[in-house]
N, C-alpha and C positions, 0 to 999 in steps of 0.2 A: 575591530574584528571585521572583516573581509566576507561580504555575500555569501562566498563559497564555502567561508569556516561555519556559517548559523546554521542553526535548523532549520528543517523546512515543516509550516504550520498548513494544514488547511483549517480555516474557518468559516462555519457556515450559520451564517447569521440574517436575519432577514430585519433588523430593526437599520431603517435608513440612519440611524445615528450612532446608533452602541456600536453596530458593526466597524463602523470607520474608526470610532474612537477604541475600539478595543484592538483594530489592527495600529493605530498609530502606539499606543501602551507598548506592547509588543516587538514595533519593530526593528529595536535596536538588537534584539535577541534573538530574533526569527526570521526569514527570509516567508513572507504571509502572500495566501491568496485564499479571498475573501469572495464568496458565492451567499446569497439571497435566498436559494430555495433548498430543499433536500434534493432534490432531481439531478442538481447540479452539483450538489456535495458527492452524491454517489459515484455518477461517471468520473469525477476525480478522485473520487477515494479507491476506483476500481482500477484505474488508466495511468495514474501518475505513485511514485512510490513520495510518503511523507514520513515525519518524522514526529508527529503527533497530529493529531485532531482537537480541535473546539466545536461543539455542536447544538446550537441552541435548540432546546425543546420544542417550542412550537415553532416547526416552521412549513412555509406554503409546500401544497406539490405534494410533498411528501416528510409525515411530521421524524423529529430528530429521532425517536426511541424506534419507530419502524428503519432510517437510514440506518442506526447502527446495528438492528441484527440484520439487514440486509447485507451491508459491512463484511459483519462477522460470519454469516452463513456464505461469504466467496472467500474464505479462507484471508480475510484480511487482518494483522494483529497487530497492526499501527495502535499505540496507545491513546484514548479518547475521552476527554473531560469533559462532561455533559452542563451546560447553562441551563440552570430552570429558573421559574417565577414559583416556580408548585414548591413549596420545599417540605408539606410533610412526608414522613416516613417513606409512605407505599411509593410515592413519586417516584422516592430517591430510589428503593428496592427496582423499582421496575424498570430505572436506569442504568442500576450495576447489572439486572439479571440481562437486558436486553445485548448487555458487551460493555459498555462505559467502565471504563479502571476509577474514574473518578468524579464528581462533581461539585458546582460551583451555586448557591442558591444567589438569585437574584432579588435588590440590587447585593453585588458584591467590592469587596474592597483592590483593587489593582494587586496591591504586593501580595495579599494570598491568591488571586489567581496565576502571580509571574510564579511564585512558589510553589504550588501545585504543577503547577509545568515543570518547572524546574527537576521537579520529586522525579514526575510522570518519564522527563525523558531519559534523569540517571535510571531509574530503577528499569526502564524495560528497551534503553537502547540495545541493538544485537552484539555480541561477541564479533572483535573483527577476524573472519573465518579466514582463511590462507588462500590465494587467489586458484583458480582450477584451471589448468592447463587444456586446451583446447584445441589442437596444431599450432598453428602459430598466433591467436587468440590467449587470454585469460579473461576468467569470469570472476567476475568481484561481488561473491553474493551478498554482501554487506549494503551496498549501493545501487546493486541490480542494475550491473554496467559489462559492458565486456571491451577489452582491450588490446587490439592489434601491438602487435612488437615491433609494429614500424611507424606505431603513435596514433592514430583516432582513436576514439573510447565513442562507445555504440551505445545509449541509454537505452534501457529496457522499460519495457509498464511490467508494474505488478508480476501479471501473470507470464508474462515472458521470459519474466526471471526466473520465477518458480519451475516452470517445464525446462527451460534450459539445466538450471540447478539439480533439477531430478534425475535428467537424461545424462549430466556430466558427472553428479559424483556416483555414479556406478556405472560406466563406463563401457564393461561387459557384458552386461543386461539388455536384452530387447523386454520395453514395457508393450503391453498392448494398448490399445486406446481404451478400455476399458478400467483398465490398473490406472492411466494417466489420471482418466475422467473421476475416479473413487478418491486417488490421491489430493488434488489439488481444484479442483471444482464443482458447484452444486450439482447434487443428484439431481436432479432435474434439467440438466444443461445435457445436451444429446452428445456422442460421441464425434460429431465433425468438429465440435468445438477445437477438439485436438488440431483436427488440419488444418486448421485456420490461423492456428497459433502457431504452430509448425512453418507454412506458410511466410508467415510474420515474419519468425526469424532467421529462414533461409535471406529473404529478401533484403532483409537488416545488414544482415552480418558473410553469407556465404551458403551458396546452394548447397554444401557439402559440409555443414555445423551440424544437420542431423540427415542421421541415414534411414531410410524405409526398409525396413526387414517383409518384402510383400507375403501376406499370407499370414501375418506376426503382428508387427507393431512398429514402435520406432527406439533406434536407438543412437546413440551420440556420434558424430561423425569427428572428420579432424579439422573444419575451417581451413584449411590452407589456400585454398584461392586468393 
């Protein structure tokens, strides 16, 4: 299997030894990167698109049950298998309530963790959706990628996907930044959020991928530059 056919894992782990060894288990199956703290599980779990999580419970900076509804509260739905050492009951509750789809009590045995993964990425990979036409662009919301017809593919973070996504499959629509900021980011994140992202991905992809309706909001432009 070929890099580009695995999945992509992040794991975030802060034991100088389990961490390595649970990425080497792993990486014939997953394409891993391995971070130490919650701080730095976040900004990648916010910034880069994955294809599961592993999240060890206690970790520095910022512990795993706070990273994942931090996670979950920026609209993030990457599937996420929690590592504890705690393993009764409430633990485990307060690691499904916090967003974790699933968990692993420590120590554990390899082949049900590869198998849990296994479950985690059949059962909640996405549908591959039909690419969105964009002028002379396609957006591949599947991969959170966008695709010139004369060959680069532009990666997208997370959120760049999501706004593009929003703005392209309705077409006709001017959203306001308000309707944006409701849809696809915490209430609590101000409305220039939008401009920034906007911003992002004129700068990516073409000053003319999204149009400013002034007075209004924004809506999907044609990319043709």
């Amino acid at each position: 299997m070929t890099t580009a056919d695995r999945p992509s894992l992040l794991l975030v782990e802060d034991d100088a030894v389990l961490g390595p060894l649970i990425a080497e288990l792993l990486e014939t199956d997953y394409r891993i990167r391995l971070v130490a703290n919650g701080q730095d599980g976040l900004h990648l779990g916010l910034t880069e698109t994955w294809d599961v999580m592993v999240i060890d419970r206690g970790l520095p900076v910022m512990d795993g049950i706070t990273l994942i509804a931090a996670l979950r509260s920026k609209g993030i739905s990457t599937p996420i298998l929690i590592l504890t050492a705690l393993g009764d009951a409430d633990e485990k509750v307060r690691g499904l309530d916090a967003g974790a789809n699933d968990y692993v009590t420590k120590p554990f045995d390899a082949a049900e963790l590869a198998a849990r993964l296994r479950a985690l990425t059949r059962t909640f990979s996405p549908a591959r959706a039909a690419p969105v036409s964009i002028g002379n662009w396609e957006l591949d919301r599947a991969s959170r990628s966008v695709r010139s017809l004369y060959g680069p593919v532009v990666p997208l973070t997370a959120k760049e996907g999501d706004l593009l996504a929003a703005l392209a499959t309705e077409p006709g629509r001017v959203f306001t930044r308000d309707e944006l900021l409701a849809r696809l980011f915490h209430p609590t994140d101000q409305p220039g959020v939008i401009d920034t992202y906007v911003h992002h991905l004129r700068r990516k992809i073409s000053k003319t991928v999204i149009r400013t309706v002034h007075g209004v909001g924004y809506q999907i432009g044609d990319a043709d530059e």
